[in-house]
BAMARTOR-469120 format. One record per residue: residue number from 0; x, y, z of N, C-alpha, C in turn; chain. Coordinates in nm, 2 decimals. Layout:
<vexpas>
resi:nc1:nc2:nc3:cac1:cac2:cac3:cc1:cc2:cc3:chain
NUM:X:Y:Z:X:Y:Z:X:Y:Z:A
...
</vexpas>
This chain:
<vexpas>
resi:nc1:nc2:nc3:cac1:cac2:cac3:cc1:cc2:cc3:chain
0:-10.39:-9.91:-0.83:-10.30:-10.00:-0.91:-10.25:-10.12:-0.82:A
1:-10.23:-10.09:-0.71:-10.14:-10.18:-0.60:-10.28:-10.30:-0.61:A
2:-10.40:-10.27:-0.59:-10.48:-10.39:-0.62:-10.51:-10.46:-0.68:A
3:-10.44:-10.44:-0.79:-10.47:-10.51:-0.96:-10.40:-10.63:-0.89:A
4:-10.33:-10.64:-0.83:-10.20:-10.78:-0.80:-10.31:-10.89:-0.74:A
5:-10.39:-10.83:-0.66:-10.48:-10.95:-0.59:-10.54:-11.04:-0.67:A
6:-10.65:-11.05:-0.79:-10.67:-11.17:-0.85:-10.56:-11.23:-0.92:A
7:-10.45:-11.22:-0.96:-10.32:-11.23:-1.04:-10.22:-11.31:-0.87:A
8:-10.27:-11.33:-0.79:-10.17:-11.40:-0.66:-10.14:-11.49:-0.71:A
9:-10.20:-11.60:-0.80:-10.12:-11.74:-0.81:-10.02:-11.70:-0.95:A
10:-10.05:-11.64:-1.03:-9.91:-11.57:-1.16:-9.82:-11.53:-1.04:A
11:-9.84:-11.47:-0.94:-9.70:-11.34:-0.87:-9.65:-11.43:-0.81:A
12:-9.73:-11.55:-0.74:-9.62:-11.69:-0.63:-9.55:-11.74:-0.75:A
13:-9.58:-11.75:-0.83:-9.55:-11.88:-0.97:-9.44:-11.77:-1.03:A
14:-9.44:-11.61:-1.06:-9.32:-11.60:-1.15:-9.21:-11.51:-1.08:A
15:-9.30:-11.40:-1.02:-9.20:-11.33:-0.93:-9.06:-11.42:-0.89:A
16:-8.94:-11.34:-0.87:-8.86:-11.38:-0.83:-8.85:-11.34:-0.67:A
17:-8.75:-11.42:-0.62:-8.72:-11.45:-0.44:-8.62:-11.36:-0.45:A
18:-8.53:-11.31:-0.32:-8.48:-11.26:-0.36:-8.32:-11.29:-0.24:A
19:-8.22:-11.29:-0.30:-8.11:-11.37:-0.28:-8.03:-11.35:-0.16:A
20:-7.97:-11.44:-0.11:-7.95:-11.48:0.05:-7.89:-11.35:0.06:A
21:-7.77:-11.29:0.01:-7.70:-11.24:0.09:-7.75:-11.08:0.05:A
22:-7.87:-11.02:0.03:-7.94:-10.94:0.01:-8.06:-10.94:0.17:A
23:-8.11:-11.06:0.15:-8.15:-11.09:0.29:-8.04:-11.08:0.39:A
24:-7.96:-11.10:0.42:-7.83:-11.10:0.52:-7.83:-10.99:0.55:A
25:-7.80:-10.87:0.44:-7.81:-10.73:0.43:-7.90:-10.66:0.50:A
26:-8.06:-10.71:0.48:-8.15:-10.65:0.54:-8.15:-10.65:0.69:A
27:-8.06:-10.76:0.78:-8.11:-10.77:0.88:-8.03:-10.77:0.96:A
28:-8.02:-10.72:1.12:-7.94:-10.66:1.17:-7.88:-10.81:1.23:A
29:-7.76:-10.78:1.29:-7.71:-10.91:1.35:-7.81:-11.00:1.50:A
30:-7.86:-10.89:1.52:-7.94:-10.91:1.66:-8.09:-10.96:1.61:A
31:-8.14:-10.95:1.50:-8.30:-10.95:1.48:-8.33:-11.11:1.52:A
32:-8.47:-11.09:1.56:-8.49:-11.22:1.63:-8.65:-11.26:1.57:A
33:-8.70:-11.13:1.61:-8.85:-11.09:1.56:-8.86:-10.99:1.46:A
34:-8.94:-11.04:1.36:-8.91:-10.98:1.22:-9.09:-10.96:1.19:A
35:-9.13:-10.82:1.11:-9.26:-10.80:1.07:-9.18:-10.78:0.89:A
36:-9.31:-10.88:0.84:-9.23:-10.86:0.70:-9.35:-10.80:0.63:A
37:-9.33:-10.69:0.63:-9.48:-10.59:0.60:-9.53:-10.56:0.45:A
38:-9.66:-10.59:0.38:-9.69:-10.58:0.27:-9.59:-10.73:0.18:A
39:-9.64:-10.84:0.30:-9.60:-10.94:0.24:-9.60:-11.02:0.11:A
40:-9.73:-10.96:0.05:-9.76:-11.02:-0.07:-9.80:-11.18:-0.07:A
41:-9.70:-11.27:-0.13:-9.72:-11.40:-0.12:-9.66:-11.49:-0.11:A
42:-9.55:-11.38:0.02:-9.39:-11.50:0.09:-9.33:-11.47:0.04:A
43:-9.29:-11.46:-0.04:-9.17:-11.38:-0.13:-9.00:-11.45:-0.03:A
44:-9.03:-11.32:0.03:-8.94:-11.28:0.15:-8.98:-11.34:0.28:A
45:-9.10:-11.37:0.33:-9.13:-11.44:0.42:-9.06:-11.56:0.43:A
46:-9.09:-11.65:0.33:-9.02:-11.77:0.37:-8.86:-11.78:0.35:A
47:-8.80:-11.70:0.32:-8.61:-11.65:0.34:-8.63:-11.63:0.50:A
48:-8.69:-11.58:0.57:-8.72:-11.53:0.68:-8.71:-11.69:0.77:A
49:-8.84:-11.71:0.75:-8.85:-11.82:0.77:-8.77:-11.94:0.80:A
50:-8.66:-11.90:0.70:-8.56:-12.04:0.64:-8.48:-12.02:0.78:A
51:-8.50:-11.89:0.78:-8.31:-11.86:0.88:-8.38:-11.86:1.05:A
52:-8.51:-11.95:1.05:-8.51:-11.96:1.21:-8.55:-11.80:1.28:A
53:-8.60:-11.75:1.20:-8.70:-11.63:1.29:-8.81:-11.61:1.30:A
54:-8.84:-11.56:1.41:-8.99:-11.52:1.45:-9.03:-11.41:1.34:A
55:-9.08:-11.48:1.26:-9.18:-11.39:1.10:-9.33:-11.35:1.18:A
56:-9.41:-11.24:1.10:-9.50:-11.22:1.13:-9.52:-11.12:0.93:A
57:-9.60:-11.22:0.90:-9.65:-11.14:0.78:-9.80:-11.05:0.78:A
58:-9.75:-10.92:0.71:-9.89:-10.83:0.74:-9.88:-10.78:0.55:A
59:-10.03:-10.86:0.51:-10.03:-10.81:0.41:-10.20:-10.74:0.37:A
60:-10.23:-10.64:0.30:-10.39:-10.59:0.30:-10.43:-10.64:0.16:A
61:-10.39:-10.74:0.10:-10.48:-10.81:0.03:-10.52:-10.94:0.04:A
62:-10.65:-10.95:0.01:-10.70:-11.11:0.05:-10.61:-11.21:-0.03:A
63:-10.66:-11.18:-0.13:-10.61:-11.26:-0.22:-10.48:-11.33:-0.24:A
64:-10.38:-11.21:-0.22:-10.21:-11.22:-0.17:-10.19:-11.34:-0.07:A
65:-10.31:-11.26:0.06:-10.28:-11.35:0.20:-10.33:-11.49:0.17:A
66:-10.43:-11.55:0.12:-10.46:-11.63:0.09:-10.31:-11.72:0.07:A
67:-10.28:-11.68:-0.11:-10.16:-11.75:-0.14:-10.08:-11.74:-0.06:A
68:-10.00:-11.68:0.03:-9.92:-11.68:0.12:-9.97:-11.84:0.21:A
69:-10.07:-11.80:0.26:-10.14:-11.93:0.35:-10.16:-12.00:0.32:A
70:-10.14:-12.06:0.18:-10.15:-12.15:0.13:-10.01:-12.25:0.10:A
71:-9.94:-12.16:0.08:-9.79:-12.23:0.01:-9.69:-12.22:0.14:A
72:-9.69:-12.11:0.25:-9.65:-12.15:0.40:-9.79:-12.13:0.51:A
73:-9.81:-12.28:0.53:-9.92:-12.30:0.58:-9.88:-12.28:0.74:A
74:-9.74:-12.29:0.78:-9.72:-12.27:0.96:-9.72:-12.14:0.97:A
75:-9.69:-12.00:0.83:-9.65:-11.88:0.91:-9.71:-11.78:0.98:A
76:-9.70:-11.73:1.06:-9.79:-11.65:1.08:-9.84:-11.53:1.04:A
77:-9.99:-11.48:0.97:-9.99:-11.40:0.86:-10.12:-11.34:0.91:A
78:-10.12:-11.17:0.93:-10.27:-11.12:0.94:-10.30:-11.01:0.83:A
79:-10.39:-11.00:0.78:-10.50:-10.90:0.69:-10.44:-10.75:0.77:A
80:-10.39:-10.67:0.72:-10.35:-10.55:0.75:-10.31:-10.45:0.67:A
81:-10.23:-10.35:0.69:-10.23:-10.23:0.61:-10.11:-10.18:0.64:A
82:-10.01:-10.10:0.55:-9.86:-10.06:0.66:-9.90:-9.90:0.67:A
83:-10.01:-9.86:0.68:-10.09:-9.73:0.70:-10.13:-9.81:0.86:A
84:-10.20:-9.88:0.89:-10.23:-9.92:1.02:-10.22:-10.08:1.07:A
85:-10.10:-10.10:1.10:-10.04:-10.23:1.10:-10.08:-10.27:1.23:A
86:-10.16:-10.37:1.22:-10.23:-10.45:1.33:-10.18:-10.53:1.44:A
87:-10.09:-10.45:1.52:-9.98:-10.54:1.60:-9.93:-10.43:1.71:A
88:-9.89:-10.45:1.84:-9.88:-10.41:1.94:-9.72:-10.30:1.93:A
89:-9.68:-10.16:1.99:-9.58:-10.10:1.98:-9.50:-10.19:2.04:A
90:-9.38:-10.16:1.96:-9.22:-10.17:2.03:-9.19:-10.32:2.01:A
91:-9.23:-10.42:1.90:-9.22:-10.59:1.94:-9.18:-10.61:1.87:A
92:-9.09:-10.56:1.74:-9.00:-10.64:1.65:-8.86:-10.55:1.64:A
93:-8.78:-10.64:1.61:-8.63:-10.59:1.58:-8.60:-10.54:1.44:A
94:-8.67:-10.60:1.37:-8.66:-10.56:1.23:-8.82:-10.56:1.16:A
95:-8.80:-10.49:1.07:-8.92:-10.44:0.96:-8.85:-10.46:0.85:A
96:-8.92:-10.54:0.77:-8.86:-10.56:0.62:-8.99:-10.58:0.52:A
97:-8.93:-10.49:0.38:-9.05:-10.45:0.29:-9.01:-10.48:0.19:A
98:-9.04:-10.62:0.06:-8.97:-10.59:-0.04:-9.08:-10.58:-0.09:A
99:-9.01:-10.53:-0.24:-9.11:-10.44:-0.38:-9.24:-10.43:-0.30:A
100:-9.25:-10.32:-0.22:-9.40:-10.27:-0.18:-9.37:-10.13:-0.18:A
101:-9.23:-10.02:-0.12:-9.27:-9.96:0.00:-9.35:-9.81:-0.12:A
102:-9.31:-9.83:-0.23:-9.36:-9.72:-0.30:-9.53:-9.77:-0.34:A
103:-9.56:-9.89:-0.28:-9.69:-9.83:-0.28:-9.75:-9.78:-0.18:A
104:-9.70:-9.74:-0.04:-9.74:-9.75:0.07:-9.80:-9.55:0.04:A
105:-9.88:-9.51:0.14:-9.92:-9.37:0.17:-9.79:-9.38:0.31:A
106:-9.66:-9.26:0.27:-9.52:-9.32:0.29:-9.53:-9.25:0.49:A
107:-9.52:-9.12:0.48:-9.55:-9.07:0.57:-9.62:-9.17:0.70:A
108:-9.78:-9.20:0.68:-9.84:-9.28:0.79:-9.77:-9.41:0.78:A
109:-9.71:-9.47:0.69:-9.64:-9.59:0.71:-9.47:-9.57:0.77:A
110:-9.47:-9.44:0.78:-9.32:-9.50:0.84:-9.36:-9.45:0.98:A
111:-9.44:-9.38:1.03:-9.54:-9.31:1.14:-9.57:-9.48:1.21:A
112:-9.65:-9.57:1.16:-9.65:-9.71:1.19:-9.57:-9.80:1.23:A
113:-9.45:-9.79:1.14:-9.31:-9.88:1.11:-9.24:-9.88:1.27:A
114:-9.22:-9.72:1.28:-9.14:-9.65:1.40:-9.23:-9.68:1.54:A
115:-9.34:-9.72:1.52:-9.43:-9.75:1.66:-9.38:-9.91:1.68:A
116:-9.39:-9.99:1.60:-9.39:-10.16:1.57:-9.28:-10.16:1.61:A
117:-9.13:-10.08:1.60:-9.03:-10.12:1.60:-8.95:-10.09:1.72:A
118:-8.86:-10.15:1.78:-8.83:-10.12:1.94:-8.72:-10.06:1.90:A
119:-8.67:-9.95:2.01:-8.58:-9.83:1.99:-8.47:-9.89:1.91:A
120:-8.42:-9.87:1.85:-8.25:-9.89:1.80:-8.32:-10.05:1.66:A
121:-8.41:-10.07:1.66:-8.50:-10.17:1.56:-8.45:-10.12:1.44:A
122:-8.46:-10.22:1.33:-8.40:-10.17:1.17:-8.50:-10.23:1.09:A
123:-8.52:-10.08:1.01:-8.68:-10.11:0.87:-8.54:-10.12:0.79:A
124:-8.57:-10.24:0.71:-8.49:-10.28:0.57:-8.59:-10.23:0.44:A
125:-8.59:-10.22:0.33:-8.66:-10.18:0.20:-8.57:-10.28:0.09:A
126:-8.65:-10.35:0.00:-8.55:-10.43:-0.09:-8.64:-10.42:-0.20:A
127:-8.60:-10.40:-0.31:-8.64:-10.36:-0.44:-8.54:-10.49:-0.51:A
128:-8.61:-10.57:-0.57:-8.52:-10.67:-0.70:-8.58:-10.56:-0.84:A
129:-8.47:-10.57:-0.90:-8.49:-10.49:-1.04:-8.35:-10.55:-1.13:A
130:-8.43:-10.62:-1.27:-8.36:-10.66:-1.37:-8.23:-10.52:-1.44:A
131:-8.08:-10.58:-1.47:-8.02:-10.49:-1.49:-7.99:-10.46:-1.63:A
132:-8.07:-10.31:-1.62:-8.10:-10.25:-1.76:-7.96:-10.25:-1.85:A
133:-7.86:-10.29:-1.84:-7.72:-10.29:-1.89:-7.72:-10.39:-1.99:A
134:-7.83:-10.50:-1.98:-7.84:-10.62:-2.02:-7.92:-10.59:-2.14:A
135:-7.89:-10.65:-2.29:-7.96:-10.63:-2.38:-8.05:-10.71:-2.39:A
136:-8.09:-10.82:-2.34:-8.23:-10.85:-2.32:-8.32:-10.82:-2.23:A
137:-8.30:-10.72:-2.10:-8.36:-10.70:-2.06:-8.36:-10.58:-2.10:A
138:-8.33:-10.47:-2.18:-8.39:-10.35:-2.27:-8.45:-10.38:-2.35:A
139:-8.44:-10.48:-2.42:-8.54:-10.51:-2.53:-8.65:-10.57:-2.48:A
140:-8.70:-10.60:-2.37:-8.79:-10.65:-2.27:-8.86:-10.54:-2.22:A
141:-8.78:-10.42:-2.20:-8.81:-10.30:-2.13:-8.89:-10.22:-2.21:A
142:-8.81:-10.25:-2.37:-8.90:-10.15:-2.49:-9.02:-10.20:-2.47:A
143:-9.05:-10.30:-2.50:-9.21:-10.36:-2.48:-9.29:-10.33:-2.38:A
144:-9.25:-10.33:-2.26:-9.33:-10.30:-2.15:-9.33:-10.11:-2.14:A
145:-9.25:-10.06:-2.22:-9.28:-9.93:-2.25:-9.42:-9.89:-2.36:A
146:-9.40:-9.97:-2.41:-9.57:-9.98:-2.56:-9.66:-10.03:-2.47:A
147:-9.69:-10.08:-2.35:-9.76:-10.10:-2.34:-9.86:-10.00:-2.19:A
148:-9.71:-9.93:-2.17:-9.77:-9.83:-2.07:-9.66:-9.82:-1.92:A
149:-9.57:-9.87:-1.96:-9.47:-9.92:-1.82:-9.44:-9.74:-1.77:A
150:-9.45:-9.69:-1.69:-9.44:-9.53:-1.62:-9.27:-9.55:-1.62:A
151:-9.26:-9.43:-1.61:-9.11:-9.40:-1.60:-9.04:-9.47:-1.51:A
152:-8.93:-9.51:-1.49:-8.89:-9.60:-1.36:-8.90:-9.71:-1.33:A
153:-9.08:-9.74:-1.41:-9.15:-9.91:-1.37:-9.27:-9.86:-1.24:A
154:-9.30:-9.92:-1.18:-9.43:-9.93:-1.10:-9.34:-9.83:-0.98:A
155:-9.21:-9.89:-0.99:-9.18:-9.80:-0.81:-9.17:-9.69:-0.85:A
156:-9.11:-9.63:-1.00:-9.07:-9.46:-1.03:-8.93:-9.50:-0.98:A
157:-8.84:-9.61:-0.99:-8.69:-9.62:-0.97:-8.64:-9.50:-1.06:A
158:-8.56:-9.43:-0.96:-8.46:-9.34:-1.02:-8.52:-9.15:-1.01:A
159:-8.71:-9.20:-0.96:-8.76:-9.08:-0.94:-8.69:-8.99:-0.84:A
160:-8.70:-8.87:-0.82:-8.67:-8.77:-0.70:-8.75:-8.80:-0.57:A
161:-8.88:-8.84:-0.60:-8.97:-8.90:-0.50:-8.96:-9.04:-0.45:A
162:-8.95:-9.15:-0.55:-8.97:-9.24:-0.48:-8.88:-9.36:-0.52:A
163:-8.85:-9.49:-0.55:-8.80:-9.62:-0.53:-8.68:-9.55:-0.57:A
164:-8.59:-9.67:-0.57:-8.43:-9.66:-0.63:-8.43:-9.68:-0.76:A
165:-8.24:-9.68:-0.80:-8.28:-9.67:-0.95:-8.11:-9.79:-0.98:A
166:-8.03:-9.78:-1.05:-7.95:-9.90:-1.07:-7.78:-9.85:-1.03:A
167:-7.76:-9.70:-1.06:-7.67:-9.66:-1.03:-7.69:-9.59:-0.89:A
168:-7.69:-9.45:-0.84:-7.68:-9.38:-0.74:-7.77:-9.38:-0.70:A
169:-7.92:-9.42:-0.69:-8.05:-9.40:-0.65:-8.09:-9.30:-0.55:A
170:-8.18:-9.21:-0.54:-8.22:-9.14:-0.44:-8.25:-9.19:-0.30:A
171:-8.29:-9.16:-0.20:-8.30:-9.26:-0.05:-8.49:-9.27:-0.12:A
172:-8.55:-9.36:-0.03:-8.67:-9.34:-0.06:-8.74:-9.24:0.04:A
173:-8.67:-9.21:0.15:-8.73:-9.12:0.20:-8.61:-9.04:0.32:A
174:-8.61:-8.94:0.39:-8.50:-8.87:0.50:-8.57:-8.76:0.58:A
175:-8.44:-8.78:0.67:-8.50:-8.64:0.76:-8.62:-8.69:0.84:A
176:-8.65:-8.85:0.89:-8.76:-8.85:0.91:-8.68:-8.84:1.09:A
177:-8.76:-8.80:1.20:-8.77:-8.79:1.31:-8.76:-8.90:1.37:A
178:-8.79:-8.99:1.35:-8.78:-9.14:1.42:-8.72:-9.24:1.34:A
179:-8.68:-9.18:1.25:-8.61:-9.27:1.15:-8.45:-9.25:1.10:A
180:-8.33:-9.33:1.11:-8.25:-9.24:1.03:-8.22:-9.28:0.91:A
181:-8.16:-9.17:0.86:-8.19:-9.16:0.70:-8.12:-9.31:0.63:A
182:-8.20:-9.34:0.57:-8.16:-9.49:0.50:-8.03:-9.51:0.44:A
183:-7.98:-9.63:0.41:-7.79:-9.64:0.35:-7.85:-9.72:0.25:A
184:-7.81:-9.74:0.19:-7.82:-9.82:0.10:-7.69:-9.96:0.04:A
185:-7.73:-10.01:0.03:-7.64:-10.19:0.01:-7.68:-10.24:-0.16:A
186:-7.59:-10.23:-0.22:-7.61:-10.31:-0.36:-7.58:-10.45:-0.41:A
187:-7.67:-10.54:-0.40:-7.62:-10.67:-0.47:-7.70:-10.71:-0.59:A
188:-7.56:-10.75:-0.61:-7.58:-10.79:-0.79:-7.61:-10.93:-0.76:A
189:-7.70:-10.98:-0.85:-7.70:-11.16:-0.87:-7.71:-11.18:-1.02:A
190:-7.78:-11.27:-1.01:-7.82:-11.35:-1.19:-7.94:-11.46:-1.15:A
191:-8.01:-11.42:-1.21:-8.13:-11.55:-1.19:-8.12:-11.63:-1.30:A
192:-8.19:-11.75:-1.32:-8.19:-11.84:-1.39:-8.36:-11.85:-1.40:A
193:-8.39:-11.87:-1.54:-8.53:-11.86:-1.55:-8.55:-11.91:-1.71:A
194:-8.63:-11.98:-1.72:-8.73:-12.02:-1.85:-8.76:-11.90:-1.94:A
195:-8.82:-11.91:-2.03:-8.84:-11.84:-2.13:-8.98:-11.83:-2.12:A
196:-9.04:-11.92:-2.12:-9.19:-11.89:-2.07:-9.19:-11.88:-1.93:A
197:-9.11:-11.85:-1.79:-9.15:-11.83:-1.70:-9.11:-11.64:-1.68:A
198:-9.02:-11.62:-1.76:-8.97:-11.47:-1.84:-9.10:-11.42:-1.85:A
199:-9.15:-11.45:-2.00:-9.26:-11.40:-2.03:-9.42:-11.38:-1.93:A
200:-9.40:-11.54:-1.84:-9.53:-11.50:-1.69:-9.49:-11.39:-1.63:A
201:-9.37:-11.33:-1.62:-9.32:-11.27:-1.52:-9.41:-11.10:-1.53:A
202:-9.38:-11.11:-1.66:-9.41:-10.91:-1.71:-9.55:-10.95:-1.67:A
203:-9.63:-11.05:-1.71:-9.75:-11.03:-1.69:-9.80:-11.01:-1.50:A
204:-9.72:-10.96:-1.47:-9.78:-11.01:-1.29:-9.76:-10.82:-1.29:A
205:-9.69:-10.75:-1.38:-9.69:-10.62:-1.35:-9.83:-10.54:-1.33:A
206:-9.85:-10.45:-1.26:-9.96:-10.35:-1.23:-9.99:-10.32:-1.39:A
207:-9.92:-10.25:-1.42:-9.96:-10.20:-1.57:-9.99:-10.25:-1.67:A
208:-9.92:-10.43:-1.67:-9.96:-10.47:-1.77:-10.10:-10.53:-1.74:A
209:-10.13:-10.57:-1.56:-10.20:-10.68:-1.53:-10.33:-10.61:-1.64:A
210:-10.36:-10.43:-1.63:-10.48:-10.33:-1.60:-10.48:-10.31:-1.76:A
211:-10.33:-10.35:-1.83:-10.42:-10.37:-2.00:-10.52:-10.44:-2.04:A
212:-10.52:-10.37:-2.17:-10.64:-10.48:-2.29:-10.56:-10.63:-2.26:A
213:-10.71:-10.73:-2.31:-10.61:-10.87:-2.28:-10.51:-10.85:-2.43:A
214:-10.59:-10.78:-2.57:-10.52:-10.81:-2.69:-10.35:-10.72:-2.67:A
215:-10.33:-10.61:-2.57:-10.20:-10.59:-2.58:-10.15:-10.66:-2.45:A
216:-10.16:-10.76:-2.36:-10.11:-10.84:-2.30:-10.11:-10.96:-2.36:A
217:-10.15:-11.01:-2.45:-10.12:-11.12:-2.59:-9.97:-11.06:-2.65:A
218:-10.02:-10.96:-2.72:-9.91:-10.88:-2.76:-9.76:-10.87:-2.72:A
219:-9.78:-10.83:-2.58:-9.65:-10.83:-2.51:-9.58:-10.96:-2.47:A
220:-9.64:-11.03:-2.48:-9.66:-11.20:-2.44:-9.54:-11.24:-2.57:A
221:-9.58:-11.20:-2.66:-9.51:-11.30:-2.77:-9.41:-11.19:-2.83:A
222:-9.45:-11.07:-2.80:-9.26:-11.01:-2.81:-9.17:-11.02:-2.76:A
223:-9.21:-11.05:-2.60:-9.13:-11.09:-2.48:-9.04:-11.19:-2.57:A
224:-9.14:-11.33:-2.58:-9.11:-11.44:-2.61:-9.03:-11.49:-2.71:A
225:-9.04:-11.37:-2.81:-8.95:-11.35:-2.96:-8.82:-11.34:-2.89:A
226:-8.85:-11.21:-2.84:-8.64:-11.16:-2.76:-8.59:-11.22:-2.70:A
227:-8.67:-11.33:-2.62:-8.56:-11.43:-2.52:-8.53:-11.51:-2.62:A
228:-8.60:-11.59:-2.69:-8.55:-11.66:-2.81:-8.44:-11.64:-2.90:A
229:-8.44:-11.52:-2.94:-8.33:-11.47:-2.98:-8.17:-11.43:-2.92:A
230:-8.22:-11.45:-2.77:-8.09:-11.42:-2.70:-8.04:-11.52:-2.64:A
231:-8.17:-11.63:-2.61:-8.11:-11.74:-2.53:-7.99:-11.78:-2.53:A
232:-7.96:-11.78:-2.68:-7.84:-11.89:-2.69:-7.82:-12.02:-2.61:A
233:-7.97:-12.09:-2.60:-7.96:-12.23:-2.51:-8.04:-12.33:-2.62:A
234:-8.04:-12.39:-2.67:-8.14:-12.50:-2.66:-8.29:-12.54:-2.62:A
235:-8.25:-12.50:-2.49:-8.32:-12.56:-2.37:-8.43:-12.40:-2.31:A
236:-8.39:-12.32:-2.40:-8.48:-12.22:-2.34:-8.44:-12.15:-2.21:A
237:-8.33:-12.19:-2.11:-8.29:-12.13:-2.05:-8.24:-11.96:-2.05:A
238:-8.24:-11.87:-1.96:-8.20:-11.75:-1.94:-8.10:-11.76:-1.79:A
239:-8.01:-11.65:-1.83:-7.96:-11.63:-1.71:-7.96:-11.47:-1.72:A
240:-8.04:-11.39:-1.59:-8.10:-11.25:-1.64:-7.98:-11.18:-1.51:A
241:-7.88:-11.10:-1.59:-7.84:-11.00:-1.47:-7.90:-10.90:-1.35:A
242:-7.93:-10.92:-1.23:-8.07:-10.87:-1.15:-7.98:-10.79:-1.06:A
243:-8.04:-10.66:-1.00:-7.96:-10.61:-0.89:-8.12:-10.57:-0.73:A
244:-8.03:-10.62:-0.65:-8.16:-10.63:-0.48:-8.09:-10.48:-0.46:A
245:-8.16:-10.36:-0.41:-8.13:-10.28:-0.38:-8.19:-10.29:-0.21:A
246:-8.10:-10.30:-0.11:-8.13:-10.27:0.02:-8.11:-10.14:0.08:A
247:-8.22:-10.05:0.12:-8.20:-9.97:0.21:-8.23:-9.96:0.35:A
248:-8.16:-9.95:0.43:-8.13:-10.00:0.58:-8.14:-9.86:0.67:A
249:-8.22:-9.87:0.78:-8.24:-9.76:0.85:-8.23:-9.77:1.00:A
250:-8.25:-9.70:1.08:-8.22:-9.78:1.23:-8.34:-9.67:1.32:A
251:-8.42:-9.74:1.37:-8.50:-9.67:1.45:-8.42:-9.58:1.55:A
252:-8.48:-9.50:1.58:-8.40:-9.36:1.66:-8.45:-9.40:1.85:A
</vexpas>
């Protein structure tokens, strides 16, 4: 499923959301200098990185992803890799930071990886953006993407016993690891601002929806589009969608 996103890289640059400064602030220790921003996707979070004057190094294992990436930050520096076997020398960054990936990772060999990349006392960040289900248009958003096959939680399993976070108490995504200590977690709330048709690109960049029929991603396309309409309460088509960045913060041993 994690590879359905690769032909779909210019919808995921174009709708995905960024995710908000003081979430990034969170992720990163006060000392980080050299940053691997792993399972980069297509900048997302690289270029926040970026912004604040650090040494970035993006490692992402899809072409397609890295492409976009190298295309839209043409100075960063970005290699073809895997966070099962991350192509880069032990002990050379201060920080590791993952957003919306780490639950697709094979978790074990990736944190086995993470802990080699990262120099003693180094901090892996994990950041999950997730719309907040409190909001009645984003439940009525959620029913839909449930008809159409959305798994419990959404693509990470948020709220599962196994794996991503969830909006209240979330589980860690992982503990007890040997080289790792057990993750804390940091909650920020924001609000995005978003179009109504940039709303409805958005569901479409999901795994689940990408891997539907095209006739029930039409489908979901114009129920999406009915509910923001109805809630907008703008004119102008504007939304302002309640979102919460979940950071889990850990510190190399």
């Amino acid at each position: 499923m994690a590879a359905s996103f690769d032909p779909a890289a210019s919808s995921y640059a174009r709708f995905r959301p960024g995710y908000p400064p003081s979430a990034v602030s969170a992720a990163l220790p006060p000392d980080a200098h050299r940053v691997l921003d792993l399972a980069a996707g297509t900048g997302k979070l690289t270029q926040s990185l970026i912004g604040r004057g650090l040494d970035v190094v993006a490692v992402e294992q899809l072409p397609g992803m890295l492409a976009e990436l190298a295309r839209l930050l043409p100075a960063a520096k970005a290699v073809l890799g895997s966070a099962e076997a991350i192509p880069l020398r032990d002990g050379i960054f201060d920080c590791v930071v993952v957003g919306q990936a780490f639950h697709w990772f094979d978790r074990d060999r990736a944190l086995a990886e993470i802990a080699r990349v990262l120099r003693p006392g180094g901090t892996l960040s994990l950041l999950w953006n997730h719309d907040d289900e409190s909001d009645p248009l984003v439940r009525d958003v959620e029913s839909e993407l449930n008809r159409i096959g959305r798994p419990d939680g959404g693509a990470s399993g948020r709220g599962l016993a196994h794996a991503g976070p969830a909006s209240d108490r979330p589980p860690p995504p992982f503990g007890d690891h040997p080289a790792l200590t057990d993750p804390v977690l940091i909650m920020i709330r924001w609000v995005r601002r978003t179009t109504i048709e940039d709303l409805v690109g958005l569901q479409q960049t999901y795994s689940y929806v990408i891997s539907a029929e095209r006739a029930a991603r039409a489908e979901l396309a114009e129920a999406v589009r009915g509910h923001a309409r109805r809630r907008s309460g703008s004119d102008d088509g504007q939304l302002s969608v309640p979102a919460i960045c979940e950071v889990w913060r850990s510190r190399c041993r």
